[in-house]
N, C-alpha and C positions, 0 to 999 in steps of 0.2 A: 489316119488320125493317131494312129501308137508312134509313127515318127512325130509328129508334133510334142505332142506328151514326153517325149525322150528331148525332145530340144528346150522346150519349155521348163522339164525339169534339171538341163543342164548350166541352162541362166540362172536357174534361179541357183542352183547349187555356186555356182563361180560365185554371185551376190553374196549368200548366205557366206560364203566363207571370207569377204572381204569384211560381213555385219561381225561375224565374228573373232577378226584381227583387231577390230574398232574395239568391239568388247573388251578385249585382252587387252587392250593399251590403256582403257580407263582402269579395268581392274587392275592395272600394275601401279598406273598411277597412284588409287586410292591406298593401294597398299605402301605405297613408299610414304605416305602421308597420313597410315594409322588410321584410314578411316574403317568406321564400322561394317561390316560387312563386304570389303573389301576381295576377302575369299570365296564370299557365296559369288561375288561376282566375277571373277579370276574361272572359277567352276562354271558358269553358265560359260562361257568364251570357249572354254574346254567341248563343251559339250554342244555346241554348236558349230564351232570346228569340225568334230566327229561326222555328225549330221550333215554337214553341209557336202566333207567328201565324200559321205556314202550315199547322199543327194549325186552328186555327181556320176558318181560309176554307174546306181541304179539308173540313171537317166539315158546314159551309153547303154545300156543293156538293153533297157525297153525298146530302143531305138532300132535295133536287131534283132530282138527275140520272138518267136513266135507265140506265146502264149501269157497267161495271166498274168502271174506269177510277179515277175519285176514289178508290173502295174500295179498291185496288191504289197509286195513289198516296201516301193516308194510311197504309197497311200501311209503306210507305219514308218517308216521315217520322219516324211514332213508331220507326223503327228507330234512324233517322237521330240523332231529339231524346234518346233513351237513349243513343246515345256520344259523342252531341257536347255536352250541355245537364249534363253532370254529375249527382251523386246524388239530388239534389231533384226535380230536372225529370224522370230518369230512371223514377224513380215514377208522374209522371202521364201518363208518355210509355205502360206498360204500358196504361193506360185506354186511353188514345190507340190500341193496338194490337188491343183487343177490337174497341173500336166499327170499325175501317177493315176484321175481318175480318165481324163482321156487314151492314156496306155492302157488302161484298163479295158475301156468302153472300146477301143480299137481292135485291141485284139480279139472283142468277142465277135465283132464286122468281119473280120481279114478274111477268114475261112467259107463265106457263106457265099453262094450263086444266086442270084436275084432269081424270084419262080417267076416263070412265066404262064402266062392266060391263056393258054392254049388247048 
């Protein structure tokens, strides 16, 4: 289940960072055209960029790691890339949030021998 969770948050990270080239293209736009808040939204693009590649590596990570830790880090990321990366990114930020809680939930499985009734 912690390889799933590392796959699942490596989609979602590729996505999250194509939500936020989209981002950056309207906020350049808006800005070339003066509109209002144009910079708050240049800054979410920014910040969901960020997000989406440390979505990414944490998701490589958890994929091979043995314990919490990545799972519990990517869990604070996608929290992270949903109110700093804006509506788009926000979206694939929730993917983001599945997979870091089944890397999480996996890894606490990986170590354990089923008991037997004997």
């Amino acid at each position: 289940m912690q390889k799933a969770g590392g796959i699942i948050a490596l989609i979602a990270g590729v996505f999250g960072t194509g939500a936020a080239i989209i981002t950056l293209f309207f906020g350049g736009i808006a800005s070339a055209v003066d509109a209002e808040g144009a910079s708050t939204v240049v800054g979410l693009g920014w910040g969901g960029m960020l997000f989406s590649f440390a979505t990414i590596v944490l998701g490589a990570v958890a994929m091979g790691a043995k314990g919490k830790v990545p799972g519990i880090l990517l869990i604070v990321c996608a929290i992270g890339g949903a109110i700093l990366g804006g509506t788009i990114v926000a979206i694939f930020m929730v993917l983001a949030l599945i997979g870091g809680i089944l890397a999480t939930i996996g890894a606490g499985k990986a170590g354990k021998e089923p008991v037997s009734a004997t």
